[in-house]
N, C-alpha and C positions, 0 to 999 in steps of 0.2 A: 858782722853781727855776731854776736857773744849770744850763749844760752848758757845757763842756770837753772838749779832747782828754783822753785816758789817759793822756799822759806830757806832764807839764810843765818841761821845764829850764829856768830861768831863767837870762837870760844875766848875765853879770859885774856890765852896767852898772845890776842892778836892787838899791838899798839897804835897797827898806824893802816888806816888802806891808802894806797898808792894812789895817784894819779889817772884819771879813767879807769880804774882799775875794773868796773860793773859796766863801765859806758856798754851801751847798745842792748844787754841785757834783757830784753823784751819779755819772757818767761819770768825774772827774777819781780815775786809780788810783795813780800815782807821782808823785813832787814830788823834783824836785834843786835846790838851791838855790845856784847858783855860787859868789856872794859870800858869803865867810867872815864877813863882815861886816855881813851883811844884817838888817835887822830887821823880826819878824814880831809887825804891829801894837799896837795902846798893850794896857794895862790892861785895856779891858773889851773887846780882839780879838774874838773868835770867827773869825777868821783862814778856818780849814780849818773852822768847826763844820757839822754835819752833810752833808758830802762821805761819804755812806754807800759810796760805792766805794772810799773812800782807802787801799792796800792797806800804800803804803810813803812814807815822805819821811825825806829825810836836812836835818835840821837846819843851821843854818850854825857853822862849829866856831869861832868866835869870837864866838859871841853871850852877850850878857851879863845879868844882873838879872833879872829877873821872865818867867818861859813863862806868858802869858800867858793869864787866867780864859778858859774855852770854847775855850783853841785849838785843839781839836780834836774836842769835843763832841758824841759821837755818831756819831763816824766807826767804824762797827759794823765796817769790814773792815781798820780797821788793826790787824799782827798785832805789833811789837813796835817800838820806839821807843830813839834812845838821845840821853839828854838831852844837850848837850854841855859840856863844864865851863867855867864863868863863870855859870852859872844857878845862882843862889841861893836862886831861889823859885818855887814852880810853884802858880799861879793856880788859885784858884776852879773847879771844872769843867772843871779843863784838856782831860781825859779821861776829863769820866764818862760811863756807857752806850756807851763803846766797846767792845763783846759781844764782839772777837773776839781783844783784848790778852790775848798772851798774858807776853809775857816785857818789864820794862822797865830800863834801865840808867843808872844818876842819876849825876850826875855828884859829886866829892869835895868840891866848891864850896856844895852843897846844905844850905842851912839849917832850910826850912822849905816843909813840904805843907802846902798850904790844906786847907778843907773841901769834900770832896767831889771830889775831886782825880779819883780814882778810882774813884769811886762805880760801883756795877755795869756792873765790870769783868769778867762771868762767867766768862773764862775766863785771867783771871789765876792764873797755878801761881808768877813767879819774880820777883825783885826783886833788882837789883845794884847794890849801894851800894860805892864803897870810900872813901869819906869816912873821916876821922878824929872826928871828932866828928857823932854822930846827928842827923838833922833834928826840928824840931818840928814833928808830925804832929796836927795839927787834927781834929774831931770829922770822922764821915764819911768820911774821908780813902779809907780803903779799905772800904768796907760793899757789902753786897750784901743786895737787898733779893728775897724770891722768896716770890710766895701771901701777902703781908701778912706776911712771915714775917723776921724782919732777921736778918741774920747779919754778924757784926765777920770780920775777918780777923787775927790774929794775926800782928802784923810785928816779926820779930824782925829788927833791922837790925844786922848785924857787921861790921867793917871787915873790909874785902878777901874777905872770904865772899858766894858766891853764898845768896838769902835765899827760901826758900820758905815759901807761906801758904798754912798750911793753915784750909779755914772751921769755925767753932765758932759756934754757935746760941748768940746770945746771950739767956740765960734771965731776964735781970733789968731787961731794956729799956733795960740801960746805952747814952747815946751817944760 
């Protein structure tokens, strides 16, 4: 396990965080990312995964392609998130078992949620898309699992409309 201060700013001249670079971070509660241009590690990141303090971080507003499988995986005290647009694709795991998401904001760039994206996300209520065309949202993507008990979420995605999910007990084991 990693410790950190609670407030991380990172200065201009930082381009890229590495690879787990915060994983385990439990202490570390906000993240500002100076450079607009910053990239937060490859493909199989886990970046911030399990920083169970991570309260807030603000993405870099000119980052692009793929939000990376696990980057934030686990981090139980992040409360809401806004993706920034040039993200196309949001990774494997990005945010699942982050217990305390509640609201998230996808950018119109958005084509496609992996699997398990947001997997028990318990206290996901909202969802803001204002894309023009739907993403391709992958098995898992939004489920929640509770007592052995799975439950789909119902994502109804509308352009320019804020999108609420309400959970529906899935009866036929559909994934």
């Amino acid at each position: 396990m990693h410790e950190a201060p609670g407030l991380v700013p990172t200065p201009a001249s930082v381009t890229a965080i590495g690879a787990q670079a915060f994983r385990g971070c439990n202490s570390l509660t906000h993240v500002t990312i100076a450079n607009d241009d910053a990239v937060i590690g490859d493909q199989y990141s886990g970046a911030f995964a399990y920083c169970k303090g991570l309260v807030s971080i603000k993405l870099p507003a000119n980052m692009t392609g793929t939000l990376s499988n696990s980057a934030f995986e686990q981090c139980s005290a992040l409360e809401s998130i806004v993706i920034p647009d040039g993200i196309t694709t949001i990774g494997n795991k990005a945010f699942e078992q982050c217990s305390n998401l509640k609201t998230v904001t996808l950018p119109k760039s958005l084509t496609q949620i992996n699997a398990n994206a947001f997997n028990n996300c318990y206290s996901l209520t909202g969802v803001i898309f204002t894309g023009e065309t739907n993403p391709t949202v992958y098995n898992n993507a939004f489920t929640i699992y509770n007592n052995s008990t799975k439950y789909l979420y119902a994502v109804v995605v509308m352009n320019d409309y804020s999108v609420n999910l309400a959970g529906l007990k899935n009866p036929t084991g559909l994934t």
